[in-house]
C-alpha positions in Angstrom: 2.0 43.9 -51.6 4.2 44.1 -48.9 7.9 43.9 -48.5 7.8 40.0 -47.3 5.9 39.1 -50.8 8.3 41.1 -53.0 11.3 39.3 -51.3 9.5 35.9 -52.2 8.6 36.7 -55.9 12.5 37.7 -55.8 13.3 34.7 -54.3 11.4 32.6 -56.6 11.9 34.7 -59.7 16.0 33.4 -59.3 15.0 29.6 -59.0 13.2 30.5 -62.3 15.9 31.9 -63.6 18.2 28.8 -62.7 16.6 26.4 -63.9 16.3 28.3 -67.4 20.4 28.9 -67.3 20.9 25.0 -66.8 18.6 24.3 -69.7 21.1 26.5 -71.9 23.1 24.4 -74.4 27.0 24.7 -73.3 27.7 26.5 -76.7 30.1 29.7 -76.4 27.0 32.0 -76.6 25.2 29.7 -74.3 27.5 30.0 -72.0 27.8 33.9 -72.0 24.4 34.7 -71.8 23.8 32.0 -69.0 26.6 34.1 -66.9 25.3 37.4 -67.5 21.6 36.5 -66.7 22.5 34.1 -63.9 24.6 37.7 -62.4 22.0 40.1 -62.9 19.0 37.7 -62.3 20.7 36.9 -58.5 21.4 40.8 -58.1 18.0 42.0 -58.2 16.8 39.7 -54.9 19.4 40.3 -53.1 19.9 44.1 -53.5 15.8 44.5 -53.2 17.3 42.6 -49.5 20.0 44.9 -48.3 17.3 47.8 -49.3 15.6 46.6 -46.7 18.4 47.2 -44.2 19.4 50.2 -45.3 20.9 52.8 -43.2 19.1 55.7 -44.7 16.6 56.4 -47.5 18.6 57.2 -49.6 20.4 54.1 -49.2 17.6 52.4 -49.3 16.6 54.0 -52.9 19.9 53.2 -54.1 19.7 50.0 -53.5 16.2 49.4 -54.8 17.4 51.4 -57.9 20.4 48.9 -58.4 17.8 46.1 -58.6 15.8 47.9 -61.0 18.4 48.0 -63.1 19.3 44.7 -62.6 15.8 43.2 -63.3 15.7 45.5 -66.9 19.1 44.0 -67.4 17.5 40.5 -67.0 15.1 40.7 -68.8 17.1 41.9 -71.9 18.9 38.5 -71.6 15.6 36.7 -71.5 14.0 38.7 -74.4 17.4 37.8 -76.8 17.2 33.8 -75.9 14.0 34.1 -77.0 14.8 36.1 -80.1 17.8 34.4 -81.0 15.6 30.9 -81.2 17.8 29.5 -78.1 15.2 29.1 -75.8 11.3 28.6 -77.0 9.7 31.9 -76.8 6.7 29.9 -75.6 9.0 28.6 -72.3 9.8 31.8 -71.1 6.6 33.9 -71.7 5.8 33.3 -67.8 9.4 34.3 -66.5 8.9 37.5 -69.3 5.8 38.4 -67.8 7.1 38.2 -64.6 10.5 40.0 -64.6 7.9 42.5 -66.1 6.3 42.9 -63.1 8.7 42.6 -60.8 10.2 45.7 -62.9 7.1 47.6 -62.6 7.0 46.9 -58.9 10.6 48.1 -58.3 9.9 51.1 -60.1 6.5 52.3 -58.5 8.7 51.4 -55.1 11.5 53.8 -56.4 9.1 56.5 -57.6 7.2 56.4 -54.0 10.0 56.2 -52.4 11.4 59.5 -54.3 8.0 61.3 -53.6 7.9 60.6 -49.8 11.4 61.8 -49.4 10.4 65.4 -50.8 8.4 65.8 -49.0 10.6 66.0 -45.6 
């Protein structure tokens, strides 16, 4: 998968995650996970997008390691609305699976990435 495709899972992974933030009810814990998800959720796509302007490589895995973190960050806020009963497990099983292999992506990117560079 190249670059261009990972931006547009990115890309369409946040819409995803929108739309599931606006379906939150405005209670006080609705509202607290919808800001932390809605912050680390937009992170990851546009970190992953200044990694691919970096000015070095290890800028570059820097960057993709902040959006790694971001995406394991999201999907801890996902997991919990589903755990806590706030959002039906059985609506976000696609966005799970998902953020699960957008993580997996960033992190085989990262590891590559880490590889290459020792080899210089």
């Amino acid at each position: 998968m190249d670059a261009r495709e990972v931006s547009d899972r990115l890309l369409e992974y946040g819409v995803r995650v929108i739309k599931v933030v606006e379906s939150l009810p405005p209670t006080l814990v609705g509202r607290r996970i919808a800001d932390q998800l809605l912050r680390s959720s937009m992170s990851i796509g546009a970190n992953y997008e200044e990694a691919q302007g970096a000015e070095s490589r290890e800028d570059f895995v820097h960057k993709l390691q902040v959006a790694l973190k971001e995406i394991r960050e999201s999907n801890y806020w996902l997991r919990l609305l589903s755990k806590a009963g706030i959002v039906p497990s059985n609506r976000l099983s696609a966005i799970l699976d998902e953020s699960n292999q957008l993580r997996a992506m960033l992190s085989q990117a990262v590891a590559t990435t880490k590889v290459k560079a020792k080899r210089l």
